[in-house]
C-alpha positions in Angstrom: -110.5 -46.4 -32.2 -109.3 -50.1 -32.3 -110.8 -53.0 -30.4 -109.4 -56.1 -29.6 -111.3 -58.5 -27.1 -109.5 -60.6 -24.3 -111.2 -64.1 -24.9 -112.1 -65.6 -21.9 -115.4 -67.0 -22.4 -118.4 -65.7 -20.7 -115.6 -63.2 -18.9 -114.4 -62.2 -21.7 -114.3 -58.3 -22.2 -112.9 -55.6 -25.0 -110.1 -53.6 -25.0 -110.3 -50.4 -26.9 -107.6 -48.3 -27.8 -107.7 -44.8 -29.4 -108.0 -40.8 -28.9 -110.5 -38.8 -26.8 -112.6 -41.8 -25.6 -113.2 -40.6 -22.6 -115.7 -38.2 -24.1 -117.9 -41.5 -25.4 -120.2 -42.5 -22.7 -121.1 -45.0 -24.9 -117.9 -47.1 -23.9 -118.5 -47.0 -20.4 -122.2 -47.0 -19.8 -123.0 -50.4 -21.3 -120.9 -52.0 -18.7 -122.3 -50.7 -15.4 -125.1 -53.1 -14.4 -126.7 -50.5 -11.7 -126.2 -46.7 -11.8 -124.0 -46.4 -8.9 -120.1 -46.8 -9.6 -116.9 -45.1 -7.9 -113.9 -44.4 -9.2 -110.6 -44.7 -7.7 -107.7 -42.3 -9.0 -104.5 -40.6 -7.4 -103.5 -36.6 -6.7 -101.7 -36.9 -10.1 -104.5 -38.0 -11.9 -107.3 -37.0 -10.4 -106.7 -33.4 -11.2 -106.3 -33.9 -14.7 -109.3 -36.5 -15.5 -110.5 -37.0 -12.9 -113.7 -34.4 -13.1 -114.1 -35.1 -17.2 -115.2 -38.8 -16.3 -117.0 -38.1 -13.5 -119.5 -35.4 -15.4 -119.9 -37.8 -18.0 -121.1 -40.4 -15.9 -123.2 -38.0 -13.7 -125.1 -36.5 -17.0 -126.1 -40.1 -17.7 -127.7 -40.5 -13.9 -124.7 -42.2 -12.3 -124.4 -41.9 -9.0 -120.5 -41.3 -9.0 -118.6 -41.7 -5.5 -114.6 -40.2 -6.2 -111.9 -42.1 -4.4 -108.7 -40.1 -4.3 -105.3 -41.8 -2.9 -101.7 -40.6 -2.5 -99.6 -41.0 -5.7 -96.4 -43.6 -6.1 -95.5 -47.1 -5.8 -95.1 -46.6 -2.0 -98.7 -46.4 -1.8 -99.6 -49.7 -3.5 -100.0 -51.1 0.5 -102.7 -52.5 2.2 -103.1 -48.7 3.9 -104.4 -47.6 1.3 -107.1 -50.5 0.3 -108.7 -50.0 3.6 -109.0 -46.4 2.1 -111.2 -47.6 -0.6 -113.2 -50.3 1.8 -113.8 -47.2 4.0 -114.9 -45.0 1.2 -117.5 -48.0 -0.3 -119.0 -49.0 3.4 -119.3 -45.3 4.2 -121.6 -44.6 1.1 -122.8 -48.2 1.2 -121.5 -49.1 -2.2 -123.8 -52.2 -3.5 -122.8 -55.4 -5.0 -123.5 -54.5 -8.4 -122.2 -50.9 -8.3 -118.6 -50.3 -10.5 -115.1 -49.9 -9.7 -113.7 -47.4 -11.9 -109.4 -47.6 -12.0 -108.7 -44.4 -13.3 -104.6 -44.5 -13.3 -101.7 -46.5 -13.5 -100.8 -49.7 -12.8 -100.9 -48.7 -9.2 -104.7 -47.6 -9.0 -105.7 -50.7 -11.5 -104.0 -53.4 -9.0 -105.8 -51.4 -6.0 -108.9 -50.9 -7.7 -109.1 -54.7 -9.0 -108.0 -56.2 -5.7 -110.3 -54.2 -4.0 -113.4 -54.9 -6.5 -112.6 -58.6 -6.2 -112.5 -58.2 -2.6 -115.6 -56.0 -1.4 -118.3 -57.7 -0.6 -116.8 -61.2 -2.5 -116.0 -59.6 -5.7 -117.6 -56.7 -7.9 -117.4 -55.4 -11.8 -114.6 -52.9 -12.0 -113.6 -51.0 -15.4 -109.7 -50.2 -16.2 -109.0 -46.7 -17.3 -105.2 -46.5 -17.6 -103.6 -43.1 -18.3 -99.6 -44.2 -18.5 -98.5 -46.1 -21.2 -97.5 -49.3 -19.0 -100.9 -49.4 -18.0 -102.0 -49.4 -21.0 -99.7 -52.3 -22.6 -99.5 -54.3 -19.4 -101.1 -53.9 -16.3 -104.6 -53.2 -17.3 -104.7 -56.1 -19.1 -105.1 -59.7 -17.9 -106.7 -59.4 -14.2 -103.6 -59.8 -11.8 -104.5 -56.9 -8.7 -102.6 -56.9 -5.7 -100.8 -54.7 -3.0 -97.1 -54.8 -2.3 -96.0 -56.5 1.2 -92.4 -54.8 2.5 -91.4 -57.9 2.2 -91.8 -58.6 -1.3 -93.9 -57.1 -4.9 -97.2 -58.0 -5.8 -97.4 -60.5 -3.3 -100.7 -60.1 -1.8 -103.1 -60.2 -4.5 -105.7 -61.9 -7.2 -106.8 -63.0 -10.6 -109.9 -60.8 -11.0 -111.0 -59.6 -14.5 -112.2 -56.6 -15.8 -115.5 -55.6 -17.8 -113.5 -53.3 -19.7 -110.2 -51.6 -20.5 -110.2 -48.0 -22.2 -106.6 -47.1 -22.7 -107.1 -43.0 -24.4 -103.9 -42.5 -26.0 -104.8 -38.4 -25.2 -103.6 -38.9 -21.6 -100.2 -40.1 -22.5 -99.7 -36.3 -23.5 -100.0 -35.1 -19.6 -97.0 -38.2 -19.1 -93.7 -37.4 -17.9 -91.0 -38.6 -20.0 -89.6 -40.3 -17.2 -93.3 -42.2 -16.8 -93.2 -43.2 -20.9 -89.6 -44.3 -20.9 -91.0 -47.0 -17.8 -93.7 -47.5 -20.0 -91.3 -48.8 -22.9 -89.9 -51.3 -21.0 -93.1 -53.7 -20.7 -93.7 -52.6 -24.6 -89.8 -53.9 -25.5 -90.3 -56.7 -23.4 -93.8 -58.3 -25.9 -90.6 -58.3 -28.5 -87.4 -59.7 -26.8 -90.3 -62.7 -25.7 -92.5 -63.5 -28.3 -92.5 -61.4 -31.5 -89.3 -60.6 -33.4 -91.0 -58.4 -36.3 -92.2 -56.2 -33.5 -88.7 -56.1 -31.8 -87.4 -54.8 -35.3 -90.7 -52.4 -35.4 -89.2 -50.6 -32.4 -85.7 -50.1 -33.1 -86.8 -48.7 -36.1 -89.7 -46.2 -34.6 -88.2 -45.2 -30.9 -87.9 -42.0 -32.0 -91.3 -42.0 -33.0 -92.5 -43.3 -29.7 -90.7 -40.9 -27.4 -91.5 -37.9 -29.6 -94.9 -39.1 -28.4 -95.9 -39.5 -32.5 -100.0 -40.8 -32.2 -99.8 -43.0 -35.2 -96.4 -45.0 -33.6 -97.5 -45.2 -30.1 -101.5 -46.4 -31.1 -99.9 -49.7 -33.0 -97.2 -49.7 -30.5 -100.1 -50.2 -27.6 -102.2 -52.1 -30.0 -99.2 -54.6 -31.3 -98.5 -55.1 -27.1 -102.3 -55.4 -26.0 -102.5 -57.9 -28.8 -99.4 -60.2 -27.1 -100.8 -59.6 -23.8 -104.4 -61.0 -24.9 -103.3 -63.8 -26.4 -101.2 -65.2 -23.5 -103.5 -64.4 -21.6 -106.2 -65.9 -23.1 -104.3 -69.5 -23.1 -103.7 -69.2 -19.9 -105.2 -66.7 -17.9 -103.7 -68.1 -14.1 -99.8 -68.1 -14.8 -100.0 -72.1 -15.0 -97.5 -71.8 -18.0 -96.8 -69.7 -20.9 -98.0 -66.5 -18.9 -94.9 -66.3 -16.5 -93.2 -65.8 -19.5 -94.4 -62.1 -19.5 -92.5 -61.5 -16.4 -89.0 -61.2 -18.0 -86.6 -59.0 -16.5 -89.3 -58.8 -13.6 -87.5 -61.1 -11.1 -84.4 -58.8 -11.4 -86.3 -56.3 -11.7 -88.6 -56.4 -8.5 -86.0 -57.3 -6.5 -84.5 -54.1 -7.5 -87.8 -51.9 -6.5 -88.0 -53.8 -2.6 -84.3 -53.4 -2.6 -84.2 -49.6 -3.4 -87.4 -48.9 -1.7 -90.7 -48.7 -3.2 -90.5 -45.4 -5.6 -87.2 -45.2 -6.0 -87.1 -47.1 -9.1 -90.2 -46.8 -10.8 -91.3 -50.3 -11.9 -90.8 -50.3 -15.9 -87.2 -48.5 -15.1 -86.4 -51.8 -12.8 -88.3 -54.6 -15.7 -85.6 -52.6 -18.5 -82.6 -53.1 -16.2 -83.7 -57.0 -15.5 -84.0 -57.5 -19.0 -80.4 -56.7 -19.3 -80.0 -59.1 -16.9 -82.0 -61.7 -17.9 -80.2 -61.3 -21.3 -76.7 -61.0 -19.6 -77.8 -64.9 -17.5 -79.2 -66.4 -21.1 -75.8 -65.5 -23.2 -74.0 -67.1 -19.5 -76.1 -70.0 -20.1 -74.9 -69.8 -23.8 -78.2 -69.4 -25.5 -77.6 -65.7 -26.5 -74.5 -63.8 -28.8 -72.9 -61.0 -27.4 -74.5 -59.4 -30.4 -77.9 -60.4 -29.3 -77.1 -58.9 -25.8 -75.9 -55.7 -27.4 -79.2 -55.5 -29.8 -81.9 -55.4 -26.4 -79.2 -53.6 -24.2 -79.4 -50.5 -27.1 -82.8 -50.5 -27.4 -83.6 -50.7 -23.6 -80.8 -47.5 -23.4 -82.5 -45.4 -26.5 -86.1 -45.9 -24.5 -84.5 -43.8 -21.9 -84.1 -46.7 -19.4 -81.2 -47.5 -17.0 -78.8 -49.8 -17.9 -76.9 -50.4 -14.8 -78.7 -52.4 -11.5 -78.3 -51.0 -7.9 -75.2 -53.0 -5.9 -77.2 -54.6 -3.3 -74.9 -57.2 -2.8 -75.5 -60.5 -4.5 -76.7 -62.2 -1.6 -79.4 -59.2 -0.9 -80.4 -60.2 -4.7 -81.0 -63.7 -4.1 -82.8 -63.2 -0.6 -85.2 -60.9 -3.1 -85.4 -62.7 -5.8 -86.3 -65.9 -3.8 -89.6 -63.7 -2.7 -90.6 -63.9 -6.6 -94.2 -65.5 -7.1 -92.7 -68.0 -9.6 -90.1 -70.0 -7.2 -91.4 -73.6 -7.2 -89.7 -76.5 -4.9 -87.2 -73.8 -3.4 -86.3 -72.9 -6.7 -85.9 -69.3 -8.2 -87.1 -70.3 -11.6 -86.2 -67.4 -14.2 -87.9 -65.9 -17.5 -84.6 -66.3 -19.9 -84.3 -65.6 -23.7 -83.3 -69.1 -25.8 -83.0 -66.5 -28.6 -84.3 -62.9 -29.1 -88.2 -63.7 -29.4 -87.5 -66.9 -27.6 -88.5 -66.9 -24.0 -88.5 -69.5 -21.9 -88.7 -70.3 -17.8 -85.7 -72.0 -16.4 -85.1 -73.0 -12.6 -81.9 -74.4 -13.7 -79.4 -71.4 -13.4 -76.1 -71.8 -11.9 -75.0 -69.9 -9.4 -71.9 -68.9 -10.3 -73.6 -67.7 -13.5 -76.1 -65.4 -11.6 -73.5 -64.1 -9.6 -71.1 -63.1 -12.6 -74.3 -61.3 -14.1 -75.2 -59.3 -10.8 -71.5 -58.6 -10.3 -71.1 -57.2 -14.5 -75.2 -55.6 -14.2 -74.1 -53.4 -11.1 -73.6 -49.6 -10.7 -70.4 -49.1 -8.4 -69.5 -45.6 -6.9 
């Protein structure tokens, strides 16, 4: 097992990252301040873990109240978080008492946004059981539902008292599920850290053969970025929108296709294209840099080519993103390949040429 801690002063909490940890009680237990906690999973999940956490914490005199929702983005609505407020007033959950997200990055933004929520905010522990759960959304405290109208945009900054990311349940993943998973793993690389950006194109094969050595540093290396930008600036006042490249593409491609369609790391791989297509516009990139993160978003698995939703569908999207400031669609662009930067100053006929050459026709 390897532990890294998110530093947030008095709310600051460890990560730990490893095989078969949830078999150690001794992760979870110290975390829950009354024994009373629920846990909140999906009809994927839940089958498969679901039952192994629960008799854990019920052999240790945890009262345990299971929260089962539908699976898929399409769920990630504010449907479903009245599900959970039912379930907690029904069996008078108490302040104190845990959230468990036992998931994906769609039970861990329910789960948060609900435990920051009910009854003014309660402890919740992160669980995530894909791999871009475990490199990105279980990390940092952003929760939040999706609104038809736009991604993520109903939501909060709530953190967690813990995030145990067991490398065992990336076994049960669909290959489908780790290539989306990739994505937010590439993207720690094409922003911040070059070495690791090598790392990869040297080990995909590794990581999609599911190898445990590769895929531990691979979550490790990623957790690391994640905690340090985080850390610096934990409300997306700065540096942390820089984590979002390829997302303002890329969730305009998810409302645009329908919720599920795309799954969300497939839609972040094809805005990094994107985003690397507008940067080498902008004439900050080579076509050789643009060639380097297009091949290693392609040998993750992921699609190269957007949805034609019509440019101006794009920009009625895209100006729903969370970081538009003054009007402005400011966008997460690449000054060079480790180089990100946020620019609201992006031409249009720029964007245009690269949603017109990023499109799938026919």
């Amino acid at each position: 097992m390897q532990t890294l801690t998110v530093a947030l002063g008095d709310r600051s909490y460890p990560i730990h990252i490893g095989g078969g940890l949830l078999t150690q009680p001794g992760l979870i237990l110290p975390h829950l301040k009354i024994p009373q906690a629920a846990i909140v999973t999906n009809t994927t999940v839940g089958p498969l873990y679901l039952e192994r956490v629960q008799n854990i914490l019920l052999q240790n005199g945890i009262k345990v109240l299971p929260i089962v929702l539908p699976d898929g983005e399409a769920y990630k609505n504010s449907e479903s978080l009245k599900q959970i407020y039912d379930a907690l007033l029904t069996h008078r959950m108490e302040r104190k008492a845990t959230l468990i997200a036992l998931g994906g990055g769609v039970i861990g933004d329910l789960t948060g946004f609900a435990a920051a929520t009910y009854l003014r905010g309660v402890p919740f522990i992160q669980i995530p059981t894909t791999l871009l759960a475990q490199v990105d959304s279980s990390v940092g405290g952003k929760t939040g539902i999706n609104h038809p109208l736009g991604k993520n945009m109903i939501g909060a900054f709530y953190q967690p008292q813990l995030v145990l990311a067991d490398t065992d349940t990336l076994n049960t993943l669909p290959d489908r599920e780790l290539s989306a998973g990739l994505a937010e793993v590439i993207k720690y690389g094409l922003i911040r850290d070059l070495p690791f950006l090598a790392w990869l194109e040297a080990n995909m094969d590794k990581l999609l053969a599911r190898d445990p050595a590769a895929l531990a540093y691979a979550i490790h290396r990623s957790c690391q970025n994640k905690a340090d930008v985080v850390a610096a600036d934990e409300r997306e006042s700065g540096n942390r929108a820089l984590l979002n490249l390829g997302h303002t593409f890329g969730h305009a491609i998810e409302a645009g296709m329908g919720y599920g369609a795309w799954l969300h790391g497939e839609a972040v791989g094809t805005g990094m294209i994107m985003a690397a297509e507008l940067s080498h516009r902008l004439g900050w990139l080579s076509d050789a840099d643009v060639a380097r993160a297009r091949a290693l978003i392609l040998k993750a698995g992921l699609p190269a080519l957007a949805p034609d939703l019509g440019f101006d569908k794009y920009l009625d999207l895209m100006g729903l993103d969370k970081k538009v400031e003054a009007g402005k669609i400011r966008f997460v662009l690449l000054k060079a390949l480790g180089h990100a930067v946020l620019s609201a100053d992006v031409p249009t006929e720029a964007l245009k040429e690269t949603i017109a050459a990023s499109v799938a026709h026919g």
